[in-house]
Backbone as CSV, one residue per row, in Angstrom:
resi,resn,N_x,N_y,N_z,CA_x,CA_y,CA_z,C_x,C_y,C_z
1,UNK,41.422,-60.441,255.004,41.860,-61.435,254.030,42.857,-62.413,254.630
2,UNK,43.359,-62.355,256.017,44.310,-62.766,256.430,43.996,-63.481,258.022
3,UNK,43.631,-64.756,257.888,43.646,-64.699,259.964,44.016,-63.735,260.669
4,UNK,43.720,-63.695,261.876,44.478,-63.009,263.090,45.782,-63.282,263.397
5,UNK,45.664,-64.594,263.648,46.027,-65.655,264.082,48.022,-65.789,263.137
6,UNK,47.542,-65.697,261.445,48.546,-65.543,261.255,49.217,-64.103,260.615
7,UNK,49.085,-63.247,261.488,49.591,-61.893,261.672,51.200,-62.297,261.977
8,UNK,51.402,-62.323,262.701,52.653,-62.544,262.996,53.314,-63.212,262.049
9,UNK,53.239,-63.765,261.209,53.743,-64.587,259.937,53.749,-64.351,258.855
10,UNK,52.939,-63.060,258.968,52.450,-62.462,257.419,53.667,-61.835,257.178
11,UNK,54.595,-61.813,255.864,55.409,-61.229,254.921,54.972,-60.075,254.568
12,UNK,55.960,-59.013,254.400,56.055,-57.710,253.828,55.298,-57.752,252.780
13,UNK,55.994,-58.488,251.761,55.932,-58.532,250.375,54.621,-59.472,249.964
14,UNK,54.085,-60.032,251.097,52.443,-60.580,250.728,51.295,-59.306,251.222
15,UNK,52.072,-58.620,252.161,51.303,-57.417,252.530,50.765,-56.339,251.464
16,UNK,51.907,-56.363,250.867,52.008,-55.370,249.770,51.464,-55.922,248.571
17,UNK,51.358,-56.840,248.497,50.311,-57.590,247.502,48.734,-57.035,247.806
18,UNK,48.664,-56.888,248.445,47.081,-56.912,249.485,47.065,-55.502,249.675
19,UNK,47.873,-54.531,249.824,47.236,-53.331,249.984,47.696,-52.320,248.246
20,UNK,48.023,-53.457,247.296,48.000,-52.641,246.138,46.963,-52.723,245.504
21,UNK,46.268,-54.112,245.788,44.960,-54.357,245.719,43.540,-53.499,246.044
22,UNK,43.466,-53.046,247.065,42.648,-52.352,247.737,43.021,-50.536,247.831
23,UNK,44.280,-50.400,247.294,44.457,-49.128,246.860,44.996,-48.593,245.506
24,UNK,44.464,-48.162,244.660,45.187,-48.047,243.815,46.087,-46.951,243.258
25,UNK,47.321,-46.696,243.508,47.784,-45.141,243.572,49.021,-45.844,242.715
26,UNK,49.000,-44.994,241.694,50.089,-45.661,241.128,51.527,-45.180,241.240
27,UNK,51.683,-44.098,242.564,52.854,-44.008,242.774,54.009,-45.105,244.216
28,UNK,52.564,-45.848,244.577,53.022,-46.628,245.772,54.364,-47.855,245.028
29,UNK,54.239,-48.222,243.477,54.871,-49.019,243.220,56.512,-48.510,242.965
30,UNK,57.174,-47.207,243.090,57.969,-47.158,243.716,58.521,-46.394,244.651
31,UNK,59.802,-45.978,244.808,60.509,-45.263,246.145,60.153,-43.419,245.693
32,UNK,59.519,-42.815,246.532,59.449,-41.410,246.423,60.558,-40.715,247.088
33,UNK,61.532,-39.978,246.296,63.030,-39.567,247.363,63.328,-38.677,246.441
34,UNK,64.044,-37.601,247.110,64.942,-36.426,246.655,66.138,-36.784,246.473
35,UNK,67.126,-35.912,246.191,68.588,-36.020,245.946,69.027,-35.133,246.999
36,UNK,71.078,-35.276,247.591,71.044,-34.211,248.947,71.310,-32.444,248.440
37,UNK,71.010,-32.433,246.662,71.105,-31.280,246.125,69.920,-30.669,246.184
38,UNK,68.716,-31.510,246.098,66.985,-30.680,246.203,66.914,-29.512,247.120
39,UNK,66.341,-28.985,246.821,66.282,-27.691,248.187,64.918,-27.867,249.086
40,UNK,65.203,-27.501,249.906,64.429,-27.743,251.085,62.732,-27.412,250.708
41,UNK,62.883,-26.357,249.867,61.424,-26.135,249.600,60.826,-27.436,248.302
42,UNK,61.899,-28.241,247.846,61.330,-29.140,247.199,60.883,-30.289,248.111
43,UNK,61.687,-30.112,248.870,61.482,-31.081,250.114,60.057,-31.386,250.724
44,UNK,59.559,-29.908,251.043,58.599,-30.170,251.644,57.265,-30.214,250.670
45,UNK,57.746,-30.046,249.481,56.500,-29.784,248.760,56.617,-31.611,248.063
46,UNK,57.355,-32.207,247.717,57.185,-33.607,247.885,56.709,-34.489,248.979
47,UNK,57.017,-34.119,250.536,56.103,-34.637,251.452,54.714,-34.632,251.409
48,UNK,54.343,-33.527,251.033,52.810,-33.150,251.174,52.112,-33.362,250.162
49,UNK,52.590,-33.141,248.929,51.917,-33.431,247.704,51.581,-34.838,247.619
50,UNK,52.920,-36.116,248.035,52.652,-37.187,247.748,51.778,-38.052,249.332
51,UNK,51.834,-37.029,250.097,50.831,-37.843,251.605,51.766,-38.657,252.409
52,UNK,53.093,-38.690,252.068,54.323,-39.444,252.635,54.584,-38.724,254.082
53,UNK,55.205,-39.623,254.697,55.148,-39.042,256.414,57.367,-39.299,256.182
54,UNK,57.661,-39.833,255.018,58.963,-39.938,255.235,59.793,-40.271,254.307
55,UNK,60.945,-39.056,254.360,61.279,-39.012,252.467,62.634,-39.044,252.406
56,UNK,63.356,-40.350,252.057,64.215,-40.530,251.391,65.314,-39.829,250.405
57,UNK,66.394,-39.725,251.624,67.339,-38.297,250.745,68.502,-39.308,250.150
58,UNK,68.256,-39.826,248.889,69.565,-40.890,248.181,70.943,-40.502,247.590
59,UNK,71.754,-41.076,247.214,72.564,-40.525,246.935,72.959,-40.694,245.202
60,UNK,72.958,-39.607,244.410,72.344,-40.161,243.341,73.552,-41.009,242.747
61,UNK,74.775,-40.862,242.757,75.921,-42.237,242.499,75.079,-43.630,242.469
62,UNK,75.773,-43.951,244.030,75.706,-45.259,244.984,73.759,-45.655,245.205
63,UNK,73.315,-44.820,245.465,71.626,-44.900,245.618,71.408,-45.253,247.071
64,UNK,72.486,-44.894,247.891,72.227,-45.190,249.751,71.436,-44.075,249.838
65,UNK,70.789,-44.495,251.123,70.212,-43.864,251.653,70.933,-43.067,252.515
66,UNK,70.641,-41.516,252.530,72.308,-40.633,253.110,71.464,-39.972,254.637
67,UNK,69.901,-39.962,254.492,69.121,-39.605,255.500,67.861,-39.627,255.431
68,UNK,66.471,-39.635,256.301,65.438,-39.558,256.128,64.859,-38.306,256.468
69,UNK,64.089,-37.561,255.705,63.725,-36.012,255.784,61.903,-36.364,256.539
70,UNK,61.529,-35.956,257.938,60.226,-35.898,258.055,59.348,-34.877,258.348
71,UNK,58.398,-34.318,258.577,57.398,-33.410,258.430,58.234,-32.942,259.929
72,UNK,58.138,-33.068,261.216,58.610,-32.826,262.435,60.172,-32.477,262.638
73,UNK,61.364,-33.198,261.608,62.337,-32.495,261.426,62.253,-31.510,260.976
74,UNK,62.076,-31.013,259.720,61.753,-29.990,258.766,61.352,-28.252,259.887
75,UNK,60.255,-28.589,260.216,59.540,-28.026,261.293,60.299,-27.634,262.074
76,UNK,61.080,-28.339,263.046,62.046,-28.198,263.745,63.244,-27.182,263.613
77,UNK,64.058,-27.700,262.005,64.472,-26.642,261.819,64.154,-25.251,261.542
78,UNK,63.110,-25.099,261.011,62.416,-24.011,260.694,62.284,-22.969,261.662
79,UNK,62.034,-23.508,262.727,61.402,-23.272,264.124,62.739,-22.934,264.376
80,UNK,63.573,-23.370,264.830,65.217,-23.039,265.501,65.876,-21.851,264.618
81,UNK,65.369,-21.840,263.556,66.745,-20.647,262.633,65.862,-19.585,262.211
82,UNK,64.430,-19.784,262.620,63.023,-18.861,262.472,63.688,-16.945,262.304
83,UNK,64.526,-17.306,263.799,65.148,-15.737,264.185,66.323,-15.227,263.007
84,UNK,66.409,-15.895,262.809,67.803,-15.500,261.505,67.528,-15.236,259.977
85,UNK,66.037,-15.844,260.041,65.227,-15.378,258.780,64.763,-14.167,258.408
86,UNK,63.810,-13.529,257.558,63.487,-11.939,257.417,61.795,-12.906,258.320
87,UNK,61.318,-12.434,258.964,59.778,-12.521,260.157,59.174,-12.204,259.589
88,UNK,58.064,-12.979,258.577,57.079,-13.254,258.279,55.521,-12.345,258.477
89,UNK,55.394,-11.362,258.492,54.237,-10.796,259.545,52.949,-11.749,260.196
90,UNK,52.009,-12.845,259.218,51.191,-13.856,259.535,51.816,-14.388,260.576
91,UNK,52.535,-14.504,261.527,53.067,-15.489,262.349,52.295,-14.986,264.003
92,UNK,52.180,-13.651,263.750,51.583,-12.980,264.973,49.751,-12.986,264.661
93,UNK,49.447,-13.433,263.402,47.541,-14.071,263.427,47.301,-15.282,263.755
94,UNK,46.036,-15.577,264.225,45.508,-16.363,264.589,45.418,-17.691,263.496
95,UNK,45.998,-19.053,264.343,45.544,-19.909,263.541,44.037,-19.816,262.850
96,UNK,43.603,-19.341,263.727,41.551,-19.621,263.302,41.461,-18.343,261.724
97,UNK,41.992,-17.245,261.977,41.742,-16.299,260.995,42.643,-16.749,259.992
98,UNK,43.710,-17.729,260.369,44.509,-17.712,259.119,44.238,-19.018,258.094
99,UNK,42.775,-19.795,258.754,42.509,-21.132,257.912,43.279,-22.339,258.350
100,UNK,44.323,-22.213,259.044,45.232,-23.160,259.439,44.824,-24.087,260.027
101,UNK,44.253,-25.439,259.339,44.190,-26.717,259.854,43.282,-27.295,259.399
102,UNK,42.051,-28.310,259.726,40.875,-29.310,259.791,40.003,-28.426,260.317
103,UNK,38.977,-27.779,259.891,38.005,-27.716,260.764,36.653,-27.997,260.290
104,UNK,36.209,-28.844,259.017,35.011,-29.215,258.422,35.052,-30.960,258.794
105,UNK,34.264,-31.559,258.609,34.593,-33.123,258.333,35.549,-33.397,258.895
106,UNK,35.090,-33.430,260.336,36.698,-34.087,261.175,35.828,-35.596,261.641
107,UNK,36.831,-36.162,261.406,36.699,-37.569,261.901,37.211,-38.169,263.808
108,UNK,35.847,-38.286,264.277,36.270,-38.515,265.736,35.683,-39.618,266.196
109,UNK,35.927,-40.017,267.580,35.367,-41.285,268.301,34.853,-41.053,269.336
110,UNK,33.929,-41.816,269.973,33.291,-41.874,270.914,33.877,-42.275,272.469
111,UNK,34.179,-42.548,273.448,34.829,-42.942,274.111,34.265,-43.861,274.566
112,UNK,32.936,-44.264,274.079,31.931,-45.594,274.473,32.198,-46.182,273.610
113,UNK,32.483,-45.772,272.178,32.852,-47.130,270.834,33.837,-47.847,270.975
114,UNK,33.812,-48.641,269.903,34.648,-49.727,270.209,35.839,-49.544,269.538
115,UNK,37.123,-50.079,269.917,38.315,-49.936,269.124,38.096,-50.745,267.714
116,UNK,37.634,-51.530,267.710,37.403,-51.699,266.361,36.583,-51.001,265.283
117,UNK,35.606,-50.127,265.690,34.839,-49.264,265.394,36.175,-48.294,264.682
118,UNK,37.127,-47.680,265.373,38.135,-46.893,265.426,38.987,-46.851,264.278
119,UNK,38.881,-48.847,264.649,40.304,-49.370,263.193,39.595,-48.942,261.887
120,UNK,37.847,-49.096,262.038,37.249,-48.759,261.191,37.307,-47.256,260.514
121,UNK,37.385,-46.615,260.825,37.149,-45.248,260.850,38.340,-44.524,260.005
122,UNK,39.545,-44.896,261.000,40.860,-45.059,259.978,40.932,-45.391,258.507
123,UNK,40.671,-46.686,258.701,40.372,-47.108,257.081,39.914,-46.313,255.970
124,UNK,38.134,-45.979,256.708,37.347,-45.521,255.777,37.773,-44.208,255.574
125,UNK,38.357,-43.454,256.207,38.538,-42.178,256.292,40.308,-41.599,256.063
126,UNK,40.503,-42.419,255.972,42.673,-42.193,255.963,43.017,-41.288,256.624
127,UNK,42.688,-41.367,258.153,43.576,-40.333,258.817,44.471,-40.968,259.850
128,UNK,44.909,-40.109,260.240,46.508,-40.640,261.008,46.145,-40.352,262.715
129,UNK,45.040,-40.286,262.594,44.994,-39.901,264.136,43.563,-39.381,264.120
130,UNK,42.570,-39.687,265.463,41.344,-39.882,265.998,41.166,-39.102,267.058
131,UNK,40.350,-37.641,267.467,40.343,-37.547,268.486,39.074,-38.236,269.219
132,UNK,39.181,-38.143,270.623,38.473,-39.438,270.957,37.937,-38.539,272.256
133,UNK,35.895,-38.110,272.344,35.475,-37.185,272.110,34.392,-37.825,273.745
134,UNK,34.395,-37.383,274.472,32.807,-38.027,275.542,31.340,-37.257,275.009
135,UNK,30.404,-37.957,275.569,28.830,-37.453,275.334,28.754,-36.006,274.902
136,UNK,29.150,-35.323,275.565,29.172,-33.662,275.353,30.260,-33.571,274.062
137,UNK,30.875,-34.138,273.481,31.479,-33.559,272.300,33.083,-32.836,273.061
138,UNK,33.282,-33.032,274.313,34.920,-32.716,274.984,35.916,-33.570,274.668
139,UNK,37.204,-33.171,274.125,38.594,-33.686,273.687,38.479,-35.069,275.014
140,UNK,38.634,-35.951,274.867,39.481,-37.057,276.364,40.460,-37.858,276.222
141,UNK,41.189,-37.634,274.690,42.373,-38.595,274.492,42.422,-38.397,272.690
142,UNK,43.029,-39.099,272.373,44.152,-38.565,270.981,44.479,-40.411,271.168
143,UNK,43.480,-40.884,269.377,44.473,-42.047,269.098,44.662,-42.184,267.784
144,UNK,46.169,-42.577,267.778,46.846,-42.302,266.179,47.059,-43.523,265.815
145,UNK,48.184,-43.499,264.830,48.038,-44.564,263.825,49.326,-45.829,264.508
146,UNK,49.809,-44.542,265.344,50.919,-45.179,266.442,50.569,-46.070,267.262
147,UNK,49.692,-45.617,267.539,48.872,-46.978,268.408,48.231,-47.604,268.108
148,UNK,47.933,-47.819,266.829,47.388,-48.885,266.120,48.493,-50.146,266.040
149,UNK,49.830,-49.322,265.871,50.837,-50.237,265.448,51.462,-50.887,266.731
150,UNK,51.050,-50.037,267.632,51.305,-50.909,268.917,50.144,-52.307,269.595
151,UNK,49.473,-52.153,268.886,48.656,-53.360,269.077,49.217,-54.545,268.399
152,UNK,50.076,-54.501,267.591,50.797,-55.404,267.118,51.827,-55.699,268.077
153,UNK,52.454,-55.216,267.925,53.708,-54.886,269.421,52.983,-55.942,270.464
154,UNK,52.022,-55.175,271.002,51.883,-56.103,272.131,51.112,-57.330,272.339
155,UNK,50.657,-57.377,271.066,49.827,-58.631,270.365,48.744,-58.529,271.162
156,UNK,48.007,-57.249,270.816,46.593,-57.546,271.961,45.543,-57.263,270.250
157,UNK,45.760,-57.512,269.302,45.260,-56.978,268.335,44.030,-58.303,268.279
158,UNK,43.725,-58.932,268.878,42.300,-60.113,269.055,41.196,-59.826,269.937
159,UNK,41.893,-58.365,270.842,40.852,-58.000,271.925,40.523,-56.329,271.340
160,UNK,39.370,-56.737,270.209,39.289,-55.337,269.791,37.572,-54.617,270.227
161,UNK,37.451,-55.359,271.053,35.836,-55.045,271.179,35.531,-53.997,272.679
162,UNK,37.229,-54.245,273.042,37.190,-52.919,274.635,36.684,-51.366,273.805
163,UNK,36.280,-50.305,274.708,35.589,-48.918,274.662,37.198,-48.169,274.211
164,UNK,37.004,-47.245,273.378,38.260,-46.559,273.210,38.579,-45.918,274.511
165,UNK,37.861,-45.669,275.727,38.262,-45.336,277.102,39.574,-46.343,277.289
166,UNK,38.782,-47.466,277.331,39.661,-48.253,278.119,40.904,-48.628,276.958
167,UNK,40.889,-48.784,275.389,42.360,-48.527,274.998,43.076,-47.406,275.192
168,UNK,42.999,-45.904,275.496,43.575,-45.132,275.798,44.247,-45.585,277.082
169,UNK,43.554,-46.507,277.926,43.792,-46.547,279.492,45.249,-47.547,279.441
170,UNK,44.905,-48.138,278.298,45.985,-49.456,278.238,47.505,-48.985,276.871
171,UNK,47.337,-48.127,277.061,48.447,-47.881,276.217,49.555,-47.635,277.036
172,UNK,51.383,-48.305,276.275,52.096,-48.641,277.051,52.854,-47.382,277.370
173,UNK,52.561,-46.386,276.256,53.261,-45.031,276.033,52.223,-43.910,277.080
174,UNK,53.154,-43.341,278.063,52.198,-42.789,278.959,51.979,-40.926,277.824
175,UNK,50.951,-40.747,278.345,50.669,-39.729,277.627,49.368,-38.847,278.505
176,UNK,49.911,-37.918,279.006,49.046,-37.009,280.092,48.154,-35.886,279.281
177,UNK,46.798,-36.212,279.396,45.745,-35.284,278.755,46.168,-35.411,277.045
178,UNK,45.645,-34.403,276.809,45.437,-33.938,275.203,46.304,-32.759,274.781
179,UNK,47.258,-32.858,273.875,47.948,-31.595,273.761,46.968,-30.506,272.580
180,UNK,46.657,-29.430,273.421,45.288,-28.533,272.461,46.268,-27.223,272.061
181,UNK,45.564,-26.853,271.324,45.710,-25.497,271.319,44.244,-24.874,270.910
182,UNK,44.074,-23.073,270.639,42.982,-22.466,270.772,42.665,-21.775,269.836
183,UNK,41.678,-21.417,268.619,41.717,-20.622,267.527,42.212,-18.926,267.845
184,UNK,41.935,-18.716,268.850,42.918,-17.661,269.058,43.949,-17.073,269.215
185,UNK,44.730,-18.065,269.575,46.064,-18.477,269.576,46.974,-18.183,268.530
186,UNK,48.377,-17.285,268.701,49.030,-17.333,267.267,49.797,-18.047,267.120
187,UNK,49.720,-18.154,265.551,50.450,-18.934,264.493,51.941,-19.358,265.035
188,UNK,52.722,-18.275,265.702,53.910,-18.345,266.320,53.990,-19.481,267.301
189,UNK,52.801,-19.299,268.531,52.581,-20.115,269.729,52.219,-21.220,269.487
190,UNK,51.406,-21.610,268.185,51.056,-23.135,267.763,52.200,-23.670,267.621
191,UNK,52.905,-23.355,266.602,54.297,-23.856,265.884,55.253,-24.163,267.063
192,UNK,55.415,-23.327,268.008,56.566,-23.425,269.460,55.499,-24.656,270.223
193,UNK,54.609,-24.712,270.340,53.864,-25.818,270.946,54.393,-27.439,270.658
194,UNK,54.104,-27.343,269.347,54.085,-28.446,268.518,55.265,-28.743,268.512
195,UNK,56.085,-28.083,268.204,57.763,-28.353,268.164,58.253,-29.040,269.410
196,UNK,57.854,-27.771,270.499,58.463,-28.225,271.731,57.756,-29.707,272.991
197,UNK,56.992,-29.678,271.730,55.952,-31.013,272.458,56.234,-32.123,271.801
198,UNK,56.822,-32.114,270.715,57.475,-33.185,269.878,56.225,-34.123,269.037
199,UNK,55.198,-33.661,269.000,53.874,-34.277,268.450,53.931,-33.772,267.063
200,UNK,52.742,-34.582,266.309,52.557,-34.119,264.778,51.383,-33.407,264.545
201,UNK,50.323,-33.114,265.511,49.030,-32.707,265.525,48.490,-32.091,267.137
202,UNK,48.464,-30.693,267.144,46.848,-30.623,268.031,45.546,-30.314,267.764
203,UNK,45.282,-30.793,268.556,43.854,-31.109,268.282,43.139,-29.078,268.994
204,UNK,42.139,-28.500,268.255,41.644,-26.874,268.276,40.468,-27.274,268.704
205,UNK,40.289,-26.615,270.375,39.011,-26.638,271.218,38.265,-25.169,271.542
206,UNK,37.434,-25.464,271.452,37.267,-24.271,272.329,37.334,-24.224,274.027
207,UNK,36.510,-23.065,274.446,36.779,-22.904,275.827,36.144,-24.111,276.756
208,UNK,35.290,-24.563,276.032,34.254,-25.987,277.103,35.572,-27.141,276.563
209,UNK,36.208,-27.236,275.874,37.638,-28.195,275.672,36.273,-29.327,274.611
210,UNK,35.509,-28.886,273.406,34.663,-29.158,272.527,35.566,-28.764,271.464
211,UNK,35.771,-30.506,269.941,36.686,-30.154,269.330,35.727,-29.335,268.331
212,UNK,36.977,-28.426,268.026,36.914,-27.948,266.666,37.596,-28.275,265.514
213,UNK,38.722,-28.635,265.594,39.583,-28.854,264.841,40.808,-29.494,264.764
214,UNK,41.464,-29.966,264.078,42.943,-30.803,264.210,43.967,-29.598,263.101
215,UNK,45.275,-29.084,264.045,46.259,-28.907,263.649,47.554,-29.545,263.176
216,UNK,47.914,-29.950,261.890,48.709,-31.088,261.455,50.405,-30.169,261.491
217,UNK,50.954,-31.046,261.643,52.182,-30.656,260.904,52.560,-30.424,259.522
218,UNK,51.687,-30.823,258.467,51.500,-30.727,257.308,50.596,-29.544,257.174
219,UNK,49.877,-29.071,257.716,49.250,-27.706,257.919,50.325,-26.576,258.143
220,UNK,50.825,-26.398,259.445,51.886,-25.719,259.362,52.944,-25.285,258.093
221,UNK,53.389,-26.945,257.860,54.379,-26.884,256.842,53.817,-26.147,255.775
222,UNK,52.678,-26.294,254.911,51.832,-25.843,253.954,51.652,-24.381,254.383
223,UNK,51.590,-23.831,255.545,51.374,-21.884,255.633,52.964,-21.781,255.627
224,UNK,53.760,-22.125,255.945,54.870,-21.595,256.231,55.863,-21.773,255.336
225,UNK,55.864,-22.591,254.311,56.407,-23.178,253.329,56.118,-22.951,251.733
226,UNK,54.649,-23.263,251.701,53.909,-23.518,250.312,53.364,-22.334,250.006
227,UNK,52.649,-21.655,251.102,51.637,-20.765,250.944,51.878,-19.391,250.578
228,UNK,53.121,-19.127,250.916,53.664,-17.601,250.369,53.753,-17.815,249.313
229,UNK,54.239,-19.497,248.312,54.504,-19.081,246.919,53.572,-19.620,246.216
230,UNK,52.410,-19.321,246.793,50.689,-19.649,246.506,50.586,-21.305,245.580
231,UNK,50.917,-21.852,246.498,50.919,-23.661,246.223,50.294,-24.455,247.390
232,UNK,49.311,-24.896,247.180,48.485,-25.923,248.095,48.684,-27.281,247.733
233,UNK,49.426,-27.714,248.253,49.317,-29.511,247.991,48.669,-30.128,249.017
234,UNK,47.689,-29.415,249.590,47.054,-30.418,250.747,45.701,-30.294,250.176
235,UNK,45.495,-30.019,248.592,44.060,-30.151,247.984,44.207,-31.756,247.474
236,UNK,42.746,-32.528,247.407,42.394,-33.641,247.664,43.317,-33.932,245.294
């Protein structure tokens, strides 16, 4: 609806005109935020329920903003004070036996398609990240929504017809292989992965490195959080 051309000129607030249009959720029209009294388990069950990647802790006086709460902090702490908690027994099963993650209808790319193909895919599909797959169906790169936004950044967003090979090749953020993990793998070792890798997702291969599945941080959060007090907010 908008030139290319005038991207760079386009306003917030004409943006947001345009994507209330084409989405209709009627909680986008205002601020989704806790208070710094909510408890942590409200915390995370407002991230996930509402699909927010970042949640606003206000102050209910003044109405500043006192901090931002995200899926990877949260996690983090969890992960660090894990030992001081009562240990969970599920933590020593297998992501694969324990359901933990994507593994029906995963949305992937070709490494011969085109990045615009990609932008496409995103769209149609609302995910935050693409794994990006060669002839045989093997992991060869991971592209998110981060690097979508870096095509703005570097204003290459007019050259969208290169192979997702070669945008992986051109990204400014170096990033070595694919961070995986394995359905056999436990629940414990995913979570220390993810944490200590500072990512929001791996991507679940098997042994030929053929995806199976995407592990979210919102997955995690949801077994480790939601799921003992039998609450799924990651149903559609």
């Amino acid at each position: 609806m908008v030139q290319m051309h005038e991207l760079e000129r386009h306003r917030i607030d004409t943006w947001r005109g345009l994507a209330f249009q084409k989405v209709n959720l009627k909680y986008y029209h205002r601020l989704i935020s806790i208070s710094p009294n909510s408890s942590l388990f409200e915390a995370v069950l407002t991230l996930l329920r509402f699909k927010i990647h970042r949640l606003p802790v206000l102050d209910p006086e003044s109405g500043d903003i006192l901090h931002i709460l995200t899926h990877k902090r949260i996690l983090k702490f969890l992960y660090l004070f894990l030992q001081t908690l009562p240990r969970p027994g599920f933590l020593d099963r297998s992501v694969l036996d324990l359901g933990i993650g994507t593994f029906s209808d995963l949305a992937v790319v070709l490494d011969s398609d085109s990045l615009f193909w990609a932008l496409s895919v995103f769209v149609q599909r609302r995910v935050s990240a693409l794994p990006v797959v060669d002839h045989l169906g093997r992991v060869v790169g991971l592209y998110s929504r981060f690097d979508v936004i870096n095509l703005a950044a570097q204003k290459s967003y007019t050259d969208l017809d290169v192979t997702m090979a070669e945008a992986l090749r051109r990204r400014t953020c170096f990033i070595e292989g694919v961070l995986k993990c394995y359905g056999h793998e436990s629940l414990e070792t995913v979570i220390q992965r993810i944490v200590q890798s500072q990512v929001h997702r791996l991507v679940l291969v098997d042994a030929s490195d053929r995806v199976q599945g995407i592990v979210s941080l919102s997955d995690l959060l949801q077994a480790l959080v939601l799921g003992p007090a039998g609450i799924n907010a990651l149903l559609p």
